[in-house]
C-alpha positions, 0 to 999 in steps of 0.5 A: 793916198787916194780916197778909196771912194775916189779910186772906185768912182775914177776906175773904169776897168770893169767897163773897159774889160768889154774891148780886151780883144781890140786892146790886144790887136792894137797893142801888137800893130802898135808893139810891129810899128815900133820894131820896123821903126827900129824901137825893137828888136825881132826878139823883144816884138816876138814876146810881147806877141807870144805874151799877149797871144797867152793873155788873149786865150785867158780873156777869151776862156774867161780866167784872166784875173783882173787885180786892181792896182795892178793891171798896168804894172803887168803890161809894162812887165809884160811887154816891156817897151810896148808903150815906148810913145804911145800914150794910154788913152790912145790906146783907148781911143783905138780900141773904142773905134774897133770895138763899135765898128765890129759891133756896128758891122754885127747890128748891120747884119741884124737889121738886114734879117729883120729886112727880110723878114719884113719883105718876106712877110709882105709877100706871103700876106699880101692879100691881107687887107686892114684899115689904114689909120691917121691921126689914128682913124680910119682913112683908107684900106690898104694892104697888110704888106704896104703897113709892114713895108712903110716900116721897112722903108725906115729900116732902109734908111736906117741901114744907108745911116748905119754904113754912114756912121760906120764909114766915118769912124774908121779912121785911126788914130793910134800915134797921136800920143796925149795930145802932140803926136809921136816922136818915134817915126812909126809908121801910122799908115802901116798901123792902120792897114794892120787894124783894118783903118781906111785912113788916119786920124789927121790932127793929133790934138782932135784925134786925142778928144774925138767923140763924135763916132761915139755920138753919131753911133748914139744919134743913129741909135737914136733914130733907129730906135724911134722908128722901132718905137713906133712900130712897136707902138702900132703892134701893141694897137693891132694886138689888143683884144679892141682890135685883134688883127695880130698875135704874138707868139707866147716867145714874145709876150707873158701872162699877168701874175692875177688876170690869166685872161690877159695876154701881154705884149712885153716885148714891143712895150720893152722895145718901146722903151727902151727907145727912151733910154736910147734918147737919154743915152744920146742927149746925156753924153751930148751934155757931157761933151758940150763946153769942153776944153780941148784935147781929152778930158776925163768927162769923156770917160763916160762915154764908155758905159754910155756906148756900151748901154747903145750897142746892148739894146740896139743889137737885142733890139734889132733881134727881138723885134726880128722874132716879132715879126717873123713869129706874130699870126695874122687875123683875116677876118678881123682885119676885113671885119674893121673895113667899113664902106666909108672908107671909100669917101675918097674912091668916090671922090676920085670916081666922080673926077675921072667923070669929069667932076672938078675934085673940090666939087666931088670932095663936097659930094662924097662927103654929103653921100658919107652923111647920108649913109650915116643917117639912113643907117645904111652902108654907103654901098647900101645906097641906091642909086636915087637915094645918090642922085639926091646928092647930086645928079651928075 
């Protein structure tokens, strides 16, 4: 017999549970498919629906019980002459696509919370100014709203990528068999309709190995988890005490177990995080798939765990960060206490050219003035007029 070892590393049933309802749903088009092809009778179609509407209320109340060794003979007894044609992992394949297309249509629905949040924040706090940073320095002032709607126009791009990834793996491919098809003429495109299909999964051999709806959700996964990353990253700046231009609400961040003073930002530094994962999910499964030889491979199985760690933290990501944002205070004063004359280096620069000044003459100029400030001690709006006239007389 099989090493238990074996027979506990080979099982997947304990993942594969996560898409009963789509199991169900594609085992009756596809039970409907045979009996209009003649394969069933009225009779036989009509219990194998009843019996898996009793099994669908028992996973749904949580009491279906799951006795290893023999989930399979149950179906067959069952359903009788469901399976007639359909091979097993095609039925997986199927309920794969279902399940991540529901879940990306619930994600879809998140991510445009979190854009309203974001537009709705930028409009109440527009008059907020803050230091605008690169390389993390100083640069220019900008408003409180254009920072939180850079973020959201990542989080437009990502939604546009979203409808992308979800428009491609809505093919079905439920028919193909193992690897050659089906013999028994059932009908495919009636079985697509019924699942909610825009059309077909083409060439069987392919169809039976597709992955890449598992990777492109992944590799969207990825993107959109490192712009979270970066906002997360620019939160956790604004929010330390060196800064203090936000707050997060006690629901997204803790105390430390020995310094009571500290206030910490778990939830971006979890989000941040959890980027990372989302990183290593993608290229693992990747890995997993390169080289393989045509057709299904049992190297495919792990997409399973992967896709369902990506769906996991893409959706509780998407909610948290929500509640971040929707949640997080603001700080005026000290984001008008970080402002600092020189950073208007490039307004005078730009006042100098609508004088008339050529701009790689007033870039120089308004760099000499900067340098002056600084050595007299003083604001560039501190200086007087001939103290400027020093610079340059124009």
């Amino acid at each position: 017999g099989l090493d238990p070892l074996m027979e506990a590393y080979n099982e997947s049933l304990s993942l594969d549970k996560a898409f009963y309802a789509e199991d169900i749903d594609g085992s009756i088009a596809w039970a409907r498919a045979n009996k209009n092809a003649g394969i069933l009778t009225e009779y036989e179609f009509e219990r194998i629906v009843r019996g898996f509407g009793l099994v669908r209320k028992e996973w749904d109340a949580g009491l279906f019980e799951i006795q290893p060794g023999v989930d399979e003979g149950v179906d067959r007894d069952m359903a009788g002459d469901r399976d007639i044609g359909c091979h097993r992992q095609n039925n997986h394949d199927t309920d794969r696509r279902l399940w991540v297309r529901r879940k990306l249509v619930e994600i879809e629905d998140h991510l445009n919370s979190l854009l309203k949040v974001i537009v709705s924040r930028a409009e109440n706090d527009i008059d907020l100014l803050l230091p605008g940073y690169t390389h993390l320095q100083r640069a220019q002032p900008v408003r409180w709203s254009h920072w939180l709607l850079s973020y959201g126009s990542c989080f437009v791009r990502d939604l546009k990528a979203l409808h992308y990834v979800i428009e491609e793996l809505n093919y079905c491919p439920l028919g193909c068999g193992a690897l050659s098809g089906n013999v028994f003429e059932v009908d495919r495109r009636a079985i697509a309709q019924e699942l909610g299909f825009k059309d077909l999964c083409l060439n069987s051999m392919d169809a039976v190995s597709d992955r890449d709806f598992l990777l492109k959700t992944m590799g969207w996964g990825s993107d959109f988890m490192m712009h979270v990353s970066r906002i997360a990253q620019d939160l956790c700046i604004y929010s330390s005490q060196e800064f203090g231009f936000v707050k997060l609400a006690d629901a997204y961040s803790t105390g430390s177990s020995l310094m009571p003073q500290k206030k910490n930002p778990d939830a971006l530094e979890l989000l941040r995080g959890k980027s990372g994962t989302m990183h290593g999910i993608h290229s693992g499964f990747r890995m997993s798939l390169n080289s393989l030889p045509s057709c299904y491979n049992k190297d495919m199985q792990e997409g399973t765990s992967a896709i369902l760690t990506t769906i996991h933290i893409l959706s509780t990501s998407t909610q948290i960060l929500t509640g971040v944002l929707s949640t997080l205070s603001t700080s005026p004063s000290a984001m008008a206490l970080a402002l600092e004359p020189s950073m208007l280096a490039t307004e005078l620069a730009d006042y100098l050219v609508r004088k008339g000044v050529p701009f790689r003459e007033t870039h120089h100029i308004s760099g000499r003035v900067v340098a002056l400030a600084e050595k007299e001690g003083k604001g560039m709006d501190e200086l007087k007029l001939a103290q400027l006239q020093t610079v340059d007389a124009r």
